[in-house]
N, C-alpha and C positions, 0 to 999 in steps of 0.2 A: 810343812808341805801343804797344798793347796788342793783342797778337794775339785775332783773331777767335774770340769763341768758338764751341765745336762742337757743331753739331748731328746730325739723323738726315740731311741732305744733302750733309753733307763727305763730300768723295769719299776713300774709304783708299786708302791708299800698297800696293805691291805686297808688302812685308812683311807689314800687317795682312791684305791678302785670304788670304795664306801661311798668317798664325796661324788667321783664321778657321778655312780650309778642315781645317787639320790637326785643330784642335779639334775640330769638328762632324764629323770621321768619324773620329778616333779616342776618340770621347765615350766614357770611361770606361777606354780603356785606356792612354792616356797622360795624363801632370799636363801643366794649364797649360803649366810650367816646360818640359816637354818637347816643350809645341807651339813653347812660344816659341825654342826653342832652332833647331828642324828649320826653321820659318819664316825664318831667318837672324838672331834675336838674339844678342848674343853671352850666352856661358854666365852673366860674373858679375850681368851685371842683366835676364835672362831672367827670375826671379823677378819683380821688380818691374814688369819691361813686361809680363807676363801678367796681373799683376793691373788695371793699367791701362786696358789692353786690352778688360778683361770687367767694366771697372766703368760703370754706365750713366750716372754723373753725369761721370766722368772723358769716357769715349769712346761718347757716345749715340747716333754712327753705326757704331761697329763695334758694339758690340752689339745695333743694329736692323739691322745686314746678317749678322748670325751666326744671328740670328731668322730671317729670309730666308732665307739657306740649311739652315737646318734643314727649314724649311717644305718646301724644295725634296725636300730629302734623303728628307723622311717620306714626299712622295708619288713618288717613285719607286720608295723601296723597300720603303715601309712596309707593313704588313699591313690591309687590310679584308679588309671580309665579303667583299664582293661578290669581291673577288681574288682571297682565299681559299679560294671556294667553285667561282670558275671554276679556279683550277690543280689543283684536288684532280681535277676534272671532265677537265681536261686529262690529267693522271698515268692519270686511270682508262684512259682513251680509249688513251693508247698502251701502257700497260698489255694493252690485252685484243690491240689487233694484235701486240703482241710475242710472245702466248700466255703472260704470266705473269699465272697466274688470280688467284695469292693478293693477289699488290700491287695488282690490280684490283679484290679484294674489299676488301683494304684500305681503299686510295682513296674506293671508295664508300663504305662503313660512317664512314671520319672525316668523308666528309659529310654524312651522316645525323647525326652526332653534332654536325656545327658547326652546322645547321638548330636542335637546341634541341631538337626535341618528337616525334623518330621514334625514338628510342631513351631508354629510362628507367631510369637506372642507380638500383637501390636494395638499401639495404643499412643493417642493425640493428646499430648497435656497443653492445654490454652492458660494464658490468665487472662483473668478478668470476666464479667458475666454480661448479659444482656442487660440485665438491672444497672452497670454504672455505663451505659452507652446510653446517648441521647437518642430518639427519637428519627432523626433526620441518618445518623449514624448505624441503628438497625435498617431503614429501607434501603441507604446503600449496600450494607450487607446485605439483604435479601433479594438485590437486582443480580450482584453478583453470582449469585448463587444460581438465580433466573438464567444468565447468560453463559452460566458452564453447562449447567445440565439442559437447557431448553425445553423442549415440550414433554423429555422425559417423569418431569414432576407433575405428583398429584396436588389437586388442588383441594385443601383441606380448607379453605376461606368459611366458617359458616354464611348460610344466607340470610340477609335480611328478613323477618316475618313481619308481620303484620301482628298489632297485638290484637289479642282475642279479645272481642268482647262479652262479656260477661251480662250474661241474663238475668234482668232486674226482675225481679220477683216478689210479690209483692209480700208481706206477710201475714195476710190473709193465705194466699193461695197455698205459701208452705205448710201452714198447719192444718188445711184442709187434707192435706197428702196423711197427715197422720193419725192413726187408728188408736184412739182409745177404749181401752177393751174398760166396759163396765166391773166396777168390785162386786164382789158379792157383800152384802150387806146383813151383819152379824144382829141381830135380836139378842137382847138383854131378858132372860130367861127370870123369873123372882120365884121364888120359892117361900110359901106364906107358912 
């Protein structure tokens, strides 16, 4: 006689509920191989019973109970908005009773920012710089710029001076400027 075949309402053995769980909350940092192992498969055909496991025509009720508990898993711990927006609100809140202001501006400000539309982050990426334009290539740019904005721009051009000329002085007349104060003049005392 031919064993029953399985659907999404076989009930799994406490092995499979083992592999599930380990699966589905170790998603991504353990292999299969090593769920099936910690579940109590043995090592050499841990491979194969993991694959088994998570194949949906092999095992179409442990795969729609690993659905399930994911589902579980996500709304427990998973991230919405709504969630999101109240723990930030929470954080703020005990934040300002603890008196630390910054974490509280924090708080608030990443909710403003998970909101969408109270803060507007913008920013121009160019390539290239002024240093690989030639010359004739920056004043076109800089007329451009003349002709958008017109007489609203400041003009920062430094102005031409004139160089300064420096007073030739003779050196005579500098050291005459300077005071030499007399030494006092020490006597060699002899003692006969």
């Amino acid at each position: 006689m031919a064993r029953p075949r399985k659907n999404e309402n076989t009930p799994l053995t406490r092995k499979m509920e083992r592999f599930v769980k380990e699966f589905v909350t170790n998603d991504g940092f353990l292999t299969k191989r090593e769920c099936a192992i910690k579940a109590g498969y043995s090592k050499g055909s841990a491979h194969v019973k993991a694959y088994e496991l998570t194949n949906p025509d092999l095992n179409p009720h442990v795969v729609a109970y690993m659905n399930k508990y994911k589902a579980e898993v996500d709304e427990k711990y998973g991230v919405s908005y709504g969630r999101h927006i109240r723990d930030l609100q929470r954080i703020r809140d005990e934040a300002l009773e603890a008196g630390a202001y910054s974490a509280a501006v924090q708080a608030e400000k990443a909710r403003g920012l998970a909101q969408g539309n109270i803060y507007v982050s913008k920013s121009e990426i160019r390539h290239g710089s002024i240093d690989s334009m030639s010359r004739e290539e920056v004043e076109k740019e800089l007329q451009k710029i003349r002709d958008t904005y017109g007489t609203s721009l400041i003009d920062v051009t430094p102005k031409k001076e004139e160089p300064k000329q420096v007073a030739k002085k003779s050196r005579k007349s500098v050291l005459s400027n300077i005071k030499i104060k007399p030494e006092k003049v020490k006597q060699k005392v002899t003692l006969n």
